[in-house]
N, C-alpha and C positions, 0 to 999 in steps of 0.2 A: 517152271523154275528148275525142276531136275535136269529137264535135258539144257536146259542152258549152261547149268553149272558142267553138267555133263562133257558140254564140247569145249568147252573154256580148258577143263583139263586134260582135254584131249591136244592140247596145243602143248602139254606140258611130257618132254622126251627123259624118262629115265634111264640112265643107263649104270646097271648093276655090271661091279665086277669081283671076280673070287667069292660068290656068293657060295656057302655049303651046298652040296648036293641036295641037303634034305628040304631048304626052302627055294629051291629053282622053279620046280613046277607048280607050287603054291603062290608064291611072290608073282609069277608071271600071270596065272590066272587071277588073281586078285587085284592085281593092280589094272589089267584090261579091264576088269567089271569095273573097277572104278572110274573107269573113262582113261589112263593114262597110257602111254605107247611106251612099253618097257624093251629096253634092251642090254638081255642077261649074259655077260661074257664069263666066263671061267680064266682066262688067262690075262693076266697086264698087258704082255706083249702085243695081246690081238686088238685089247683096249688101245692101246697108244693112238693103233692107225684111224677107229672111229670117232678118240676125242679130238684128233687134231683134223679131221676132212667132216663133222659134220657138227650143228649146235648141240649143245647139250644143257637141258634147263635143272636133270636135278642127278645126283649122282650116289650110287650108294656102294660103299665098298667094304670090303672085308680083309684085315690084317692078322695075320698068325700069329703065335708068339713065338718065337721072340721077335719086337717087333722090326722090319726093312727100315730105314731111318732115309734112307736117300728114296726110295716107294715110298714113303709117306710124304716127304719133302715135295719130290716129282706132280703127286696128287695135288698138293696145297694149290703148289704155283698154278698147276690149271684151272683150282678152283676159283682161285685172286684173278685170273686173266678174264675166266669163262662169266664171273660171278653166279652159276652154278648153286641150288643145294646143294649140301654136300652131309650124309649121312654115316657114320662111321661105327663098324662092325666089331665088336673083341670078342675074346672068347678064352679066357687065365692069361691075361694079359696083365703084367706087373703094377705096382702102383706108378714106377718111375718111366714104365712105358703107357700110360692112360694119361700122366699127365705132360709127356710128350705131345700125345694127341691132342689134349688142349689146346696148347700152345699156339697149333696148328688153326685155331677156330672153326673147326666144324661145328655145323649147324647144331646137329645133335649126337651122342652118341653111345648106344645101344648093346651091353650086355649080355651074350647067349648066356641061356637058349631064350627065344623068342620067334612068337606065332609071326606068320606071313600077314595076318590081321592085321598084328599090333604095329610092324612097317607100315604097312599102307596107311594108318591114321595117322602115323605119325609126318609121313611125307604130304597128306593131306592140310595136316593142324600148321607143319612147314610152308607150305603153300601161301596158307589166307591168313598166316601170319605176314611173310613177303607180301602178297598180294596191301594188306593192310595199311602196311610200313611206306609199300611206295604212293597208295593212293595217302596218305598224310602228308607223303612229302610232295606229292603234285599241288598238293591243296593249300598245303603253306605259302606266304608270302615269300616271293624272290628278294634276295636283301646282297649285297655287295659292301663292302667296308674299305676305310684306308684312310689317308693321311690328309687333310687340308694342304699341305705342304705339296702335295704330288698333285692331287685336284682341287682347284680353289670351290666354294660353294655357286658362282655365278655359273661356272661349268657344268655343277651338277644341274644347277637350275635350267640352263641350255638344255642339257641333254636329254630333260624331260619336256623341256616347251617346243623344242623343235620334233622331236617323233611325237609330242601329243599323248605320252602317257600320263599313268594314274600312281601316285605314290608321295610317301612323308620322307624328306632328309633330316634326319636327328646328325647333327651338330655339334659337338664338344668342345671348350678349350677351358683351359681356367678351371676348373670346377664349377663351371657354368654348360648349362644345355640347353639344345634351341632348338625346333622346328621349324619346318618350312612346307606346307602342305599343296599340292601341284595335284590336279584334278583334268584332266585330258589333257595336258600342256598348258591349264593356265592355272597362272598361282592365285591362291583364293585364300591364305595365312599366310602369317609367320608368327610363332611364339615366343616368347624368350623373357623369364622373369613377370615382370608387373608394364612391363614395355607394351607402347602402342604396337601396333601390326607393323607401322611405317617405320617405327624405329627398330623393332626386334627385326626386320629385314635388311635395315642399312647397318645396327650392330654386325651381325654372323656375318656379311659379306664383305667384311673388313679384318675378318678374322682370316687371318695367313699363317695362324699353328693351334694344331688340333685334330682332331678324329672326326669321320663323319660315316653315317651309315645309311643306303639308300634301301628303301624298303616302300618294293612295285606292290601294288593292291592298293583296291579301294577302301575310303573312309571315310566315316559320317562327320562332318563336317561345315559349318556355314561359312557362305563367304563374306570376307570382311578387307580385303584388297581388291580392287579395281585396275582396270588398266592406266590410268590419269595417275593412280597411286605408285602404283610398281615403276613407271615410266620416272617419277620424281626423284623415287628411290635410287634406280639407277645411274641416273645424272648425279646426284648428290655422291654417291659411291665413287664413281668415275673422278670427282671430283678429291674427293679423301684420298684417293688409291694415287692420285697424281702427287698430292701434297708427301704421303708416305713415301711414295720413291723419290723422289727429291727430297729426303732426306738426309742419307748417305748410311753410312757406317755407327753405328752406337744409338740403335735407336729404342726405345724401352719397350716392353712388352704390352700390347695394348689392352691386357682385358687384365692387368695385375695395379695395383693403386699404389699411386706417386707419392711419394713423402718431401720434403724440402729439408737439406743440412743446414747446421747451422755455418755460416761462413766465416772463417779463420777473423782473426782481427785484424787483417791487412787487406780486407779481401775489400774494394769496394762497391757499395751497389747503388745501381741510380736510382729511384721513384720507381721506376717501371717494375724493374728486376725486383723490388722488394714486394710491391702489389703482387704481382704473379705470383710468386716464393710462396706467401701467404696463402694461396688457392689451393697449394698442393697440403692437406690436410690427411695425409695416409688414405682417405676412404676413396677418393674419385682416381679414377685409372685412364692412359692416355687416349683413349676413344671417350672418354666420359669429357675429357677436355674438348677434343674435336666436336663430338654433337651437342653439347649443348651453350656452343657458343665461348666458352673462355677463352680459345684460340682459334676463334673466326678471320683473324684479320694476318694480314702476312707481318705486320709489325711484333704482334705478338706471337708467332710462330717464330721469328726470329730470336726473338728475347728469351721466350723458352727454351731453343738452340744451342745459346746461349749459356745457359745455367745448366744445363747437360754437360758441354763442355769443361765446363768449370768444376765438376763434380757436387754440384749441390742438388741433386735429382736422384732421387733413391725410390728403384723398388722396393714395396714391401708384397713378400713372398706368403701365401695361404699356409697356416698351419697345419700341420699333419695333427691326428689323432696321437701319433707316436711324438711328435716333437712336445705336443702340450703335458703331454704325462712327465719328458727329462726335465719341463720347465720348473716342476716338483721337486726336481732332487736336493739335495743338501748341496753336491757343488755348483748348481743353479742360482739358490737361492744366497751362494754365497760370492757369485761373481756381480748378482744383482746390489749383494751390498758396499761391495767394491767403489758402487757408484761414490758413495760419500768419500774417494781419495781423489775427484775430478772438483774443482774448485770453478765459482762461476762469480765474475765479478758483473758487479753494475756501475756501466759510465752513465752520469746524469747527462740528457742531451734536450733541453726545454722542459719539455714534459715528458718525453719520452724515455725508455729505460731500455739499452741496449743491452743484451742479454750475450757473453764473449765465452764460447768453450773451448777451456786447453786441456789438453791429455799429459797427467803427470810422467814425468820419466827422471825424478831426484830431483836433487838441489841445483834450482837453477836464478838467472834473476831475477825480481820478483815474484818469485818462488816461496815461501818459505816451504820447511819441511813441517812434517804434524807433529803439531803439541801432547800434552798426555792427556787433554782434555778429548782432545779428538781423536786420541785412539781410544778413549774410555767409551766415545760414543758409537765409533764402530763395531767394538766388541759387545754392546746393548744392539745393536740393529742384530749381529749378527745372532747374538743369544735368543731376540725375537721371533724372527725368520728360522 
């Protein structure tokens, strides 16, 4: 075990420069017993020629005071280039020139006087720290991020089924998240909510805004997609994605929920247009419309069209934690009471009771203005609220 560690650090080249006279021949010998190939320069200049014509894995130097500021600089940069230890030497060095040296991010840095011992542990303990840090990061999962917008999910999906790799896409939009789990190139999940596999697969890949993060390595996992499944998937997708882009211009967000306005009172609407209207209940969103059938058929994708144009189609937007706390405020809850200066009449129409909203703007006809009864009763809501 010794001599392995032995030669391991025998691969590792130090090179000292401006080291004091009193730890040259100690430093050099002790770093050799420890297995390391030291190289102790006294001058910067003579340095220059060997950091820049040969590798360097770890570096220890010594600053005067007061301290060189362009020498210190000079160093960093080769340490950022070389990525090098880099170990750093003072000796009544200022407080405002120590914390220069930080600045600089060396490894460590080192107070005279101090034994030639206490280097060598310390470039050692530097070592199987590095050593550490990078076998973590070899071992970590490979992971890549970005934008649905730049790569759509089918793409990412491709790009793991045709190389035949192993890894999960987590999926964002909405305040919704979704997996997709790919196992040597074939997909074997998809998760998303309380969703079947087939559906949580044909949602996310309909999604065209959002985040997605690909993360290589394997995962315990059962499989619950099949090739007959994913094949369906796909078609059905192809099929949406065509309806979407024949859409055109003005088309609503598909993973945020539809609300229906109320229509002017000149506005008129046929049977069709008013079934539909009725389906948009704030909770279901324009992909919740396409899968589950309420606009299967092209007649009713037209109708719906339709009432977008018209403006009677409203997102409604997910609340912030910050927007739900102003909804508390006093001039919240006083725009809320506002409501009672919006007047709503009832035309009797058989049985039915058509419900007509105007927005006040003064005296107009049919209009009246408010009574004193009805300011007496908005100044109670408001005294309530």
């Amino acid at each position: 075990m010794e001599e392995a560690s032995s030669t391991a650090k025998a691969n590792l080249k130090v090179v000292g420069i401006g080291i004091p006279d009193v730890l040259v021949d100690p430093l050099d010998r002790g770093l050799r017993e420890s297995g390391f190939v030291p190289i102790l320069l006294q001058d910067y200049q003579a340095a220059a020629t060997v950091l820049e014509t040969s590798p360097v894995d770890a570096l220890v130097t010594y600053f005067e005071a007061p301290l060189d500021a362009d020498r210190v600089a000079g160093v960093a940069e080769f340490v950022r280039r070389s990525s090098a230890l880099w170990l750093v030497l003072v000796n009544g060095s200022s407080l405002s020139d120590r914390l220069s040296l930080y600045e600089q991010s060396p490894d460590d840095l080192v107070q005279l006087p101090v034994t030639a011992g206490e280097l060598v542990a310390r470039l050692e303990r530097l070592r199987a720290e590095r050593g550490a840090a990078a076998a973590r990061k070899a071992s970590a999962p490979q992971t890549f991020s970005g934008s649905l917008r730049e790569m759509a999910l089918v793409d990412l999906i491709r790009l793991l089924t045709v190389g035949a790799k192993t890894g999960v896409i987590v999926v964002r939009s909405e305040n919704r998240e979704g997996y997709v789990f790919v196992d040597e190139g074939e997909l074997v999940d998809a998760v998303l909510n309380s969703y079947s596999p087939e559906k949580a697969l044909l949602r996310m890949l309909l999604w065209d805004d959002g985040e997605y993060e690909l993360r290589f390595g394997a995962f315990d996992r059962p499989k619950h997609l099949d090739e007959e499944a994913v094949s369906a998937v796909l078609e059905e997708h192809r099929r949406l994605r065509s309806v979407l882009l024949d859409w055109g211009p003005g088309l609503p967000h598909g993973e945020r929920p539809l609300a229906a306005l109320q229509p002017e009172e000149d506005v008129e609407l046929t049977a069709e247009e008013s079934r539909l209207l009725a389906e948009l209940d704030g909770k279901r969103s324009l992909l919740d419309l396409l899968t589950d059938g309420t606009l299967s058929g092209e007649q009713a994708l037209e109708i719906f069209r339709g009432l977008v144009s018209k403006g009677l189609v409203a997102e409604v937007k997910h609340t912030s934690p910050a927007e739900a706390g102003e909804a508390q405020t006093p001039e919240a809850r006083t725009l809320r009471a506002l409501s009672s200066l919006v007047r709503t009449d009832a035309a009797s129409a058989g049985t039915r009771t058509r419900t007509v909203r105007r927005v006040f703007r003064g005296r107009v006809s049919n209009r009246p203005g408010l009574g004193q009864s009805e300011l007496l009763q908005i100044r109670q809501d408001l005294l309530r609220r």
